[in-house]
SEMAR-524556 format. One record per residue (C-alpha): residue number from 1; residue in three letters; x, y, z. Coordinates in steps of 0.1 Angstrom, whole numbers. Layout:
! SEMAR-524556
<num:NUM residuo:Ala xx:X yy:Y zz:Z>
...
END
This chain:
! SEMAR-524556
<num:1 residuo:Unk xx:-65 yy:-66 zz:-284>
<num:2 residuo:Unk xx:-93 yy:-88 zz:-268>
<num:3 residuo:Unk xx:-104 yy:-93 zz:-233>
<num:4 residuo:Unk xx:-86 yy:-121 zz:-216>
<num:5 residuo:Unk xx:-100 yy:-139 zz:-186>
<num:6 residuo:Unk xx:-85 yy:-128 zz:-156>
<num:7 residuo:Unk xx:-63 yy:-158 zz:-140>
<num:8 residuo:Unk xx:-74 yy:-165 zz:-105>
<num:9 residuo:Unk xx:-42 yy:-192 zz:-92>
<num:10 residuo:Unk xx:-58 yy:-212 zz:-67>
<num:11 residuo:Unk xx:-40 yy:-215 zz:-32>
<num:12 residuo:Unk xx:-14 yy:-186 zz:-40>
<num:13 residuo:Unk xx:-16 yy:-154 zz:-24>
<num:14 residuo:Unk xx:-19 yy:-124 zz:-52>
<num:15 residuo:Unk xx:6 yy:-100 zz:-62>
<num:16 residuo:Unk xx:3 yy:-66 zz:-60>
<num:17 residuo:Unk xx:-15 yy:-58 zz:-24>
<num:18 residuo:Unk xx:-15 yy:-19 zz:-30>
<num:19 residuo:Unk xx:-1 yy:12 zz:-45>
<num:20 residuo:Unk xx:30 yy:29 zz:-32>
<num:21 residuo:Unk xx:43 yy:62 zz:-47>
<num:22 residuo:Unk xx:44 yy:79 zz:-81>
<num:23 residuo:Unk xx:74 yy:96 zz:-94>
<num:24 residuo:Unk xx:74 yy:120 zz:-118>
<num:25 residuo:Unk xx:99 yy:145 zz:-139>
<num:26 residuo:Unk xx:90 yy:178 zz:-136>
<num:27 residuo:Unk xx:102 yy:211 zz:-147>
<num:28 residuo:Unk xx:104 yy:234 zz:-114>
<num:29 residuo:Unk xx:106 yy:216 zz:-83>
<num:30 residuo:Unk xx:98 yy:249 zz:-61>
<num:31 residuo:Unk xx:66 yy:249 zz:-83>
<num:32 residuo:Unk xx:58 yy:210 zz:-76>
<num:33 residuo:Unk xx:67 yy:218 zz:-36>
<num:34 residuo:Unk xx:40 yy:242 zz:-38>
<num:35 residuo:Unk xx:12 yy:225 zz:-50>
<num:36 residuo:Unk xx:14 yy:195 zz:-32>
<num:37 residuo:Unk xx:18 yy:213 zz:2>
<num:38 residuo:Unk xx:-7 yy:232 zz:-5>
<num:39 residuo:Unk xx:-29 yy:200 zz:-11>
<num:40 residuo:Unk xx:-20 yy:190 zz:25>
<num:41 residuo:Unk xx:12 yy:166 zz:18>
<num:42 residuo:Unk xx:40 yy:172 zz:40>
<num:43 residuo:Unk xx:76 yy:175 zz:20>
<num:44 residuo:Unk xx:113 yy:162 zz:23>
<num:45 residuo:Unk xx:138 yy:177 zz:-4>
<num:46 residuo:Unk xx:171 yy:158 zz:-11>
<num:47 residuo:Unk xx:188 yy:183 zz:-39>
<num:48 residuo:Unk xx:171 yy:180 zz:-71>
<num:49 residuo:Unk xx:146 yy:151 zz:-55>
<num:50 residuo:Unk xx:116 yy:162 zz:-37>
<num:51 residuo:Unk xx:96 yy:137 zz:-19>
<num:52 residuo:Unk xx:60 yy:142 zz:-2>
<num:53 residuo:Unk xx:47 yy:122 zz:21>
<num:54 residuo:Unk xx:8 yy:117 zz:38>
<num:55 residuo:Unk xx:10 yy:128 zz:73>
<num:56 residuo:Unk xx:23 yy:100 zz:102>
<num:57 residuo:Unk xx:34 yy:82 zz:74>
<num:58 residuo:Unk xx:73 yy:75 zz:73>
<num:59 residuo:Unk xx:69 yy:65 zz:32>
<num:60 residuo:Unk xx:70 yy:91 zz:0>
<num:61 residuo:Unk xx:39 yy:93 zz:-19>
<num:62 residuo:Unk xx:43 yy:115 zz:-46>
<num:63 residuo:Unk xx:81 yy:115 zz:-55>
<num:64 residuo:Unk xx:92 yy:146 zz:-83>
<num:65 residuo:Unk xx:127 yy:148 zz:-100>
<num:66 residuo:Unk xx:132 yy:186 zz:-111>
<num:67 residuo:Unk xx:150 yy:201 zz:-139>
<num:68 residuo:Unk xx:129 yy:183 zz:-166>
<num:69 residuo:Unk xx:119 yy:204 zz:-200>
<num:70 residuo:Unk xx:83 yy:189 zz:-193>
<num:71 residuo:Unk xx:65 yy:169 zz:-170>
<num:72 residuo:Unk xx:67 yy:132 zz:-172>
<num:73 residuo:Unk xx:55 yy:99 zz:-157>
<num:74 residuo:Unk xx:90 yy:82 zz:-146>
<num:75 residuo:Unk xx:73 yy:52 zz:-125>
<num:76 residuo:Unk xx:52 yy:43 zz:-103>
<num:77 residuo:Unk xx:57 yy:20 zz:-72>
<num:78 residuo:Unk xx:35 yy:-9 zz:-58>
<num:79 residuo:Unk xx:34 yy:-29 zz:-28>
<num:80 residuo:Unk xx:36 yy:-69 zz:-39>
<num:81 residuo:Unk xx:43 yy:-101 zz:-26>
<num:82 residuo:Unk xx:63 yy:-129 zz:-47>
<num:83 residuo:Unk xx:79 yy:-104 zz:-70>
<num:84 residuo:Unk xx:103 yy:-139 zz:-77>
<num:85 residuo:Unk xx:65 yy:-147 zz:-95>
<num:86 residuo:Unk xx:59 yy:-114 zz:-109>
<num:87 residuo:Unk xx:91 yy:-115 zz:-131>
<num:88 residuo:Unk xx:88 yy:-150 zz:-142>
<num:89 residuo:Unk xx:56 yy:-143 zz:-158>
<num:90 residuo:Unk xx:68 yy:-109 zz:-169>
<num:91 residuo:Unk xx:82 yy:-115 zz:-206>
<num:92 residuo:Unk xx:49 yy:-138 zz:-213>
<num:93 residuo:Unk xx:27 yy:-113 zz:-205>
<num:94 residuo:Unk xx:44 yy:-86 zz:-230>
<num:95 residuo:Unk xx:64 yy:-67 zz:-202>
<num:96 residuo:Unk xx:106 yy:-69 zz:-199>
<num:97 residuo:Unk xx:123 yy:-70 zz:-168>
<num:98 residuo:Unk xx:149 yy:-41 zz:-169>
<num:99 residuo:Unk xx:175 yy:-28 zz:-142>
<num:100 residuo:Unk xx:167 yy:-5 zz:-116>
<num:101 residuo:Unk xx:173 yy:33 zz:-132>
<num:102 residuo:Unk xx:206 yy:44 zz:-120>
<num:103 residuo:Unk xx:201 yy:66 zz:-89>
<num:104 residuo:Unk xx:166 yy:55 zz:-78>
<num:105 residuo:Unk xx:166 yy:38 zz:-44>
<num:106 residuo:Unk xx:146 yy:12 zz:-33>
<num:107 residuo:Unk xx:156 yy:-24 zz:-46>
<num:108 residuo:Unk xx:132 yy:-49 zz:-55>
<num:109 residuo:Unk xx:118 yy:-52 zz:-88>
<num:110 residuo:Unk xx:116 yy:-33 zz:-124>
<num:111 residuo:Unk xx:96 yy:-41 zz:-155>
<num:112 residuo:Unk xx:80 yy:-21 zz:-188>
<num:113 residuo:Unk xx:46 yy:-30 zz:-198>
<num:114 residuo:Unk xx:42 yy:-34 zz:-230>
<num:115 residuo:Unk xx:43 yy:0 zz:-237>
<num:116 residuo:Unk xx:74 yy:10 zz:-220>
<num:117 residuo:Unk xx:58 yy:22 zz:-188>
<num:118 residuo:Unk xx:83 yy:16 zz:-156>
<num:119 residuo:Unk xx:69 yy:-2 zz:-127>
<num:120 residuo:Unk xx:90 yy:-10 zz:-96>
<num:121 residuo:Unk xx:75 yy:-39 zz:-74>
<num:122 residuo:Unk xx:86 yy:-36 zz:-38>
<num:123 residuo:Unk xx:80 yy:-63 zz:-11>
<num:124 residuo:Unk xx:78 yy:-43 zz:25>
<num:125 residuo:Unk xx:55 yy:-42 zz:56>
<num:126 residuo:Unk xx:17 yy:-30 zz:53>
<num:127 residuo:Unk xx:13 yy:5 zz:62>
<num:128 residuo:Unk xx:-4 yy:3 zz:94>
<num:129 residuo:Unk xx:-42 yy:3 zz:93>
<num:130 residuo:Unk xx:-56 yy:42 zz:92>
<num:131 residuo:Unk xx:-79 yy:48 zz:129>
<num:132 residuo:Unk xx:-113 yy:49 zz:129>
<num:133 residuo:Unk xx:-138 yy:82 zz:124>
<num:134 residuo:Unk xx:-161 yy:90 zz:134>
<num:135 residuo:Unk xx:-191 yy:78 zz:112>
<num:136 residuo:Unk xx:-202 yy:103 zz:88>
<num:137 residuo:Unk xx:-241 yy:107 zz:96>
<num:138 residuo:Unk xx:-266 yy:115 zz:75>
<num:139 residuo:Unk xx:-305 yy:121 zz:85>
<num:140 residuo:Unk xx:-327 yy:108 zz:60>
<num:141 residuo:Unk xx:-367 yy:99 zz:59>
<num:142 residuo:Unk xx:-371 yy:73 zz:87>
<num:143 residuo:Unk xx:-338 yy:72 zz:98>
<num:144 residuo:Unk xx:-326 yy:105 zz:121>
<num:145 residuo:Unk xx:-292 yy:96 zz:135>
<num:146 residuo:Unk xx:-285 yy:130 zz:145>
<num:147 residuo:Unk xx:-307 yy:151 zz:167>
<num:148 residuo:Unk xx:-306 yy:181 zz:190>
<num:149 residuo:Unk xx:-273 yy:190 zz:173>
<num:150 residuo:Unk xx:-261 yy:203 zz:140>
<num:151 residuo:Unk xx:-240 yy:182 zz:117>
<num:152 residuo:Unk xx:-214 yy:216 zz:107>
<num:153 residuo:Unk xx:-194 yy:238 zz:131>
<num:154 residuo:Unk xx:-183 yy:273 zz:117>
<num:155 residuo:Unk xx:-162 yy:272 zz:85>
<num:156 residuo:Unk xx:-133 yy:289 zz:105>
<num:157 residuo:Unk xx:-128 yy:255 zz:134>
<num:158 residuo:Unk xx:-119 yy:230 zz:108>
<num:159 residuo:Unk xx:-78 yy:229 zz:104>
<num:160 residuo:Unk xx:-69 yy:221 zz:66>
<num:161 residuo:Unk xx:-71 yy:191 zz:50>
<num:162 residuo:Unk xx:-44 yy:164 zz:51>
<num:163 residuo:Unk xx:-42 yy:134 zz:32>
<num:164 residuo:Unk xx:-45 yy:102 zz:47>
<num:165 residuo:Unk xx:-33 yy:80 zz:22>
<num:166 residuo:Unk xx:-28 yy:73 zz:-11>
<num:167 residuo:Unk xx:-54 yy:49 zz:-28>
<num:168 residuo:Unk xx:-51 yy:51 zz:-67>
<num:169 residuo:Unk xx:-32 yy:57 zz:-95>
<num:170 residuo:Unk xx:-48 yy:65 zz:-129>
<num:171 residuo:Unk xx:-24 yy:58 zz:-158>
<num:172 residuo:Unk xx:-28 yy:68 zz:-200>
<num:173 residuo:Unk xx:-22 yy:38 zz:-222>
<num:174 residuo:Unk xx:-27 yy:32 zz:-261>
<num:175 residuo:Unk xx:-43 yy:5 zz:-255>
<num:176 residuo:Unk xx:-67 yy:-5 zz:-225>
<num:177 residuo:Unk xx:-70 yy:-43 zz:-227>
<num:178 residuo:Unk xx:-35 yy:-47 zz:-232>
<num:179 residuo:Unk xx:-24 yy:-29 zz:-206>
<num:180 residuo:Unk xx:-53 yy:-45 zz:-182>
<num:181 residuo:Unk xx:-39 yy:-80 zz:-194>
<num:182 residuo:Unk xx:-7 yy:-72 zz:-184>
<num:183 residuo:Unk xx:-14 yy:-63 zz:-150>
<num:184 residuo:Unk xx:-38 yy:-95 zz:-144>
<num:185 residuo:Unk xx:-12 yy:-121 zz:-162>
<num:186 residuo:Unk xx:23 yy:-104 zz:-147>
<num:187 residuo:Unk xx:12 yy:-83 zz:-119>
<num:188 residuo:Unk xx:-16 yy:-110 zz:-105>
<num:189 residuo:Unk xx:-39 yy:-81 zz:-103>
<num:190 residuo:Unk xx:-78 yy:-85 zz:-111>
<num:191 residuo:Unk xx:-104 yy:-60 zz:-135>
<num:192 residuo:Unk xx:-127 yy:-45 zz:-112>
<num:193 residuo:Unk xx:-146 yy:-27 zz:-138>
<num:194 residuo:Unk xx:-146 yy:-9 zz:-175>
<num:195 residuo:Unk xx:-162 yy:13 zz:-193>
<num:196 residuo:Unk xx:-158 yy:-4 zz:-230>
<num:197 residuo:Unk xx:-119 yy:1 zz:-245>
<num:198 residuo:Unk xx:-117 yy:35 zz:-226>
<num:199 residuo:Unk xx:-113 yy:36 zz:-190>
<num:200 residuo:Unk xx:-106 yy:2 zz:-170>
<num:201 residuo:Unk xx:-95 yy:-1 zz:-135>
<num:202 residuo:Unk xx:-77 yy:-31 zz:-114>
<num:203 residuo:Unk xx:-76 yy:-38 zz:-80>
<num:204 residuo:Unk xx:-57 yy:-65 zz:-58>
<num:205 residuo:Unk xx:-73 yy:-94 zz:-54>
<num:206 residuo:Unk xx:-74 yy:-93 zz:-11>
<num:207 residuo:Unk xx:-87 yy:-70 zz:6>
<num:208 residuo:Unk xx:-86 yy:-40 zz:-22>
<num:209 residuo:Unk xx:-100 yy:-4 zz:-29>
<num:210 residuo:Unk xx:-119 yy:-8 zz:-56>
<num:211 residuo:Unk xx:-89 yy:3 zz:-78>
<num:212 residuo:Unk xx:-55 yy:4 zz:-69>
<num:213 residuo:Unk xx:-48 yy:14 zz:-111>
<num:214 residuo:Unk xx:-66 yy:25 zz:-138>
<num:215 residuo:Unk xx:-59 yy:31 zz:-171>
<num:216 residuo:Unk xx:-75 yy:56 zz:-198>
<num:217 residuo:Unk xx:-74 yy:53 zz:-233>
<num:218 residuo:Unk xx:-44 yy:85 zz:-249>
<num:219 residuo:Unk xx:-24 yy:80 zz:-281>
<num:220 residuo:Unk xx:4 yy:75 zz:-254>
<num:221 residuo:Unk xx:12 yy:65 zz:-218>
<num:222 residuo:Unk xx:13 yy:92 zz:-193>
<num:223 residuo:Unk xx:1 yy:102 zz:-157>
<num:224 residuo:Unk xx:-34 yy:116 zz:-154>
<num:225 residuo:Unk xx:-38 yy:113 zz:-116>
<num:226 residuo:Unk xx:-35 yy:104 zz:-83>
<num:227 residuo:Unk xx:-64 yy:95 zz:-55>
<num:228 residuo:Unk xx:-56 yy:107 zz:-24>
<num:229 residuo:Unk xx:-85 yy:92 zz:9>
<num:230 residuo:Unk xx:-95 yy:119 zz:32>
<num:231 residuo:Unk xx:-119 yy:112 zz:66>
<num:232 residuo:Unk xx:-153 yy:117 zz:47>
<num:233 residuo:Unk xx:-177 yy:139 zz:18>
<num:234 residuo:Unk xx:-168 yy:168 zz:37>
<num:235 residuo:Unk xx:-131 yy:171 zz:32>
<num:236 residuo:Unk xx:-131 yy:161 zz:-1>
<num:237 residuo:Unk xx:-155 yy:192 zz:-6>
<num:238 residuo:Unk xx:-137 yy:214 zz:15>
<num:239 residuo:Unk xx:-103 yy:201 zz:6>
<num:240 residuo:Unk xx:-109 yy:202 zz:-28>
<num:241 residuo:Unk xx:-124 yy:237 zz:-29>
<num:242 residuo:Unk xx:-92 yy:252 zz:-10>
<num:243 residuo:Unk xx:-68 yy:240 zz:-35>
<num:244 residuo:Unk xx:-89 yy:248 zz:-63>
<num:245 residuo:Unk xx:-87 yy:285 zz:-50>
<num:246 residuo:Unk xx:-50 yy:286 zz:-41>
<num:247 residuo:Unk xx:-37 yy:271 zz:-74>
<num:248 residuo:Unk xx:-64 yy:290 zz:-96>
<num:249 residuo:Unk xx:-63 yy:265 zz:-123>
<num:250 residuo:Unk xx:-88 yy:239 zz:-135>
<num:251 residuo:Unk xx:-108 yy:214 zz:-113>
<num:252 residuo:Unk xx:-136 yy:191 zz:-113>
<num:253 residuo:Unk xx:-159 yy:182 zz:-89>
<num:254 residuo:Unk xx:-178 yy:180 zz:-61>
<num:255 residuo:Unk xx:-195 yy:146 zz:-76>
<num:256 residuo:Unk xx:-199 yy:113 zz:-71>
<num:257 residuo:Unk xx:-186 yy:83 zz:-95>
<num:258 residuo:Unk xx:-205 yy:56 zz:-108>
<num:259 residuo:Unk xx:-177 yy:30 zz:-111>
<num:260 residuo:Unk xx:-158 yy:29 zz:-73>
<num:261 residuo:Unk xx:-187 yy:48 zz:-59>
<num:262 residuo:Unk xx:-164 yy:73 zz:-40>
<num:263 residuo:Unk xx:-172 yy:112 zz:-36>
<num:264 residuo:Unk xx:-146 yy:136 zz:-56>
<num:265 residuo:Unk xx:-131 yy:164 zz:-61>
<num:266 residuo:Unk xx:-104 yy:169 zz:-89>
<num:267 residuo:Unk xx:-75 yy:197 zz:-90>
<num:268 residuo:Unk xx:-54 yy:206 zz:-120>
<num:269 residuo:Unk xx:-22 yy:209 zz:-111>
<num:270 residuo:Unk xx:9 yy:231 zz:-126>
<num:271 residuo:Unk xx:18 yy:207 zz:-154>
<num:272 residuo:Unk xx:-23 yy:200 zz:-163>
<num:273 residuo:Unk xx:-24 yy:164 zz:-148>
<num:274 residuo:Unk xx:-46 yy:162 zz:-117>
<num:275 residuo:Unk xx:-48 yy:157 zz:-80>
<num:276 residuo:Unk xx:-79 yy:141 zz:-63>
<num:277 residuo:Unk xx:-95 yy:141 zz:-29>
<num:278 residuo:Unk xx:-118 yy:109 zz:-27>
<num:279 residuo:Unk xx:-140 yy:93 zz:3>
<num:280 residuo:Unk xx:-163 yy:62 zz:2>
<num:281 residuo:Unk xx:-150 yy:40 zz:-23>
<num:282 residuo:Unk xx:-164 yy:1 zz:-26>
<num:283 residuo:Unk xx:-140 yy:-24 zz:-10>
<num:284 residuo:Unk xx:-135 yy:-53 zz:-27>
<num:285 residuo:Unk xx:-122 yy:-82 zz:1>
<num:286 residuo:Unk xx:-121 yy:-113 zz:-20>
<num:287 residuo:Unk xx:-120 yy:-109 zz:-59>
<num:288 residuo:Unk xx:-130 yy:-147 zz:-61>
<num:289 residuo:Unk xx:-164 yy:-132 zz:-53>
<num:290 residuo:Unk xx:-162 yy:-103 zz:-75>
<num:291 residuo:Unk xx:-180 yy:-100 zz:-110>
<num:292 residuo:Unk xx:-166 yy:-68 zz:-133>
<num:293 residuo:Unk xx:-191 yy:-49 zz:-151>
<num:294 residuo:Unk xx:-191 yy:-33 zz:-185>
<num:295 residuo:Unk xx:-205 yy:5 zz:-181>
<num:296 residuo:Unk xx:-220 yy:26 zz:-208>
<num:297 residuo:Unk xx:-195 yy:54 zz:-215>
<num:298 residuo:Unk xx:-222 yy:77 zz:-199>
<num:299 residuo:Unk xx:-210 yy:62 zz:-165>
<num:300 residuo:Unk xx:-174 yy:61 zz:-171>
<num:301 residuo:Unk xx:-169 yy:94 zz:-153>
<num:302 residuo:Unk xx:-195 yy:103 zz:-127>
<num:303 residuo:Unk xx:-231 yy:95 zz:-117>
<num:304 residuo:Unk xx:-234 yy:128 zz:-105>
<num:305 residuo:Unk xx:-211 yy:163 zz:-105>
<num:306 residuo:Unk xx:-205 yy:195 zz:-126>
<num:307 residuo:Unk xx:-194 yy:197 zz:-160>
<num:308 residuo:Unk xx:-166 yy:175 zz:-170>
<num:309 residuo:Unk xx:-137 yy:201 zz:-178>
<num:310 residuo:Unk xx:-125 yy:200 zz:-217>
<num:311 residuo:Unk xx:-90 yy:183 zz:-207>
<num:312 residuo:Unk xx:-98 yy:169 zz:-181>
<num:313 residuo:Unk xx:-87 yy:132 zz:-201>
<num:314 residuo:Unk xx:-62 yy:150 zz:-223>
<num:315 residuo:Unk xx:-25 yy:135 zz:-216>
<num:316 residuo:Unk xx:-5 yy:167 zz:-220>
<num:317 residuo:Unk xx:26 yy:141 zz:-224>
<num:318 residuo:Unk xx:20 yy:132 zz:-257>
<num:319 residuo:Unk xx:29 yy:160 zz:-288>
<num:320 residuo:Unk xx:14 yy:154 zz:-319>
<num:321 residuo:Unk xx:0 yy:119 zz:-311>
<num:322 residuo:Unk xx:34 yy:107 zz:-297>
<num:323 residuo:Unk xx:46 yy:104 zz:-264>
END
């Protein structure tokens, strides 16, 4: 599958604006509960259905259906406009338009990709916009924009980290272009940026994170992660480090990536899939004025951190190169 150029309607507003939720099949609920309160998500259960939400925010980010044998992907949700569009250049594009699963809420519309991953396109209000910070300051040669104080209060006066949002999705597909294609020519997405055939990431085309999905090259679809904003550097460090040491099980990070720019810190969680705390990614505001790159593999991960762990892009979904 080749490259396409990405289509750029003129006078049409785009698509997908931004991601919603993911929901995913899990074994244990209780288990599922646990990690994402512990990452700083606040929770709503409704039976079998657990639903966690960033705080203030009257939406469900994370979404997990128990009683599974394994963890699974189900779908993921994003915010668009013109979904009318969307499904009329669905079935070109390689996707099918299906019927909403029976007992999932939330209307609007539902299409496979071309390989079979569920998306559900929803047209609803913006979130509102997140308040202003204070600017993270950093003294450097030349420029000291912090003095007679120190930047860091004592470890024990900062409450736990909450999650302000969620900003990204990264998905597993077979193949990368065609999945990239199919989010450009149905979803009206754009490519930010790629690392070869292996890693890719999209954004909306107004006013966008760098990504809002990526995709990572697996024999099979799957969920790998999701990005989570926090105020600045500091959180994610400090965020990421107190999950890491609740849960006990693989993470990556502190770093820095190359492609997005934004600090990181990754956690494993119980099903080996992973949970990330990011700050500082590049905004892209009009992808008209946006040229994608092509990175080296040696930037497809980070400019800067610790050791990539050894799964750390292995899609525990997929048994014996099937999903």
């Amino acid at each position: 599958m080749h490259w396409r150029r990405a289509l750029r309607p003129e006078g049409k507003p785009m698509s997908v604006l931004d991601a919603l939720s993911v929901t995913l099949e899990i074994p244990s609920l209780e288990e599922g509960f646990k990690f994402y309160t512990d990452a700083g998500l606040e929770a709503v259960r409704e039976g079998s259905v657990g639903r966690l939400r960033c705080i203030g925010q009257d939406r469900d980010s994370i979404v997990l259906i128990g009683g599974a044998p394994r963890k699974r992907l189900h779908h993921i949700t994003l915010r668009a406009d013109r979904i009318d569009e969307i499904a009329s250049r669905t079935p070109a594009a390689g996707g099918t338009v299906v019927p909403a699963p029976a007992n999932i809420e939330g209307g609007g519309l539902w299409v496979r990709d071309p390989h079979g991953m569920l998306i559900h396109l929803t047209q609803q209000p913006a979130d509102s916009p997140l308040a202003a910070t204070p600017a993270f300051e950093i003294n450097g040669p030349g420029r000291l924009v912090r003095k007679r104080r120190s930047a860091m209060l004592a470890s024990s006066a900062y409450p736990p980290v909450k999650p302000l949002r969620l900003g990204h999705i990264l998905l597993f597909t077979p193949d990368v272009p065609r999945s990239v294609n199919f989010v450009v020519e149905a979803l009206g997405m754009g490519l930010a940026d790629r690392a070869q055939d292996v890693i890719a990431f999209c954004c909306a085309r107004k006013d966008s994170d760098h990504h809002v999905v990526a995709f990572a090259k697996s024999p099979g679809i799957g969920f790998h992660h999701a990005s989570f904003q926090v105020v600045d550097p500091d959180q994610v460090g400090r965020g990421g480090r107190a999950l890491a040491d609740k849960t006990k099980k693989g993470d990556w990070g502190f770093g820095r990536h190359t492609i997005g720019s934004n600090f990181f810190h990754y956690i494993q969680d119980p099903w080996g899939s992973w949970f990330e705390y990011y700050s500082d990614m590049d905004h892209i505001d009009d992808y008209a004025l946006w040229t994608p790159t092509n990175y080296a593999m040696a930037d497809s991960l980070a400019s800067w951190g610790p050791a990539v762990p050894a799964d750390f892009v292995h899609n525990h979904e997929v048994s014996n190169g099937k999903a």
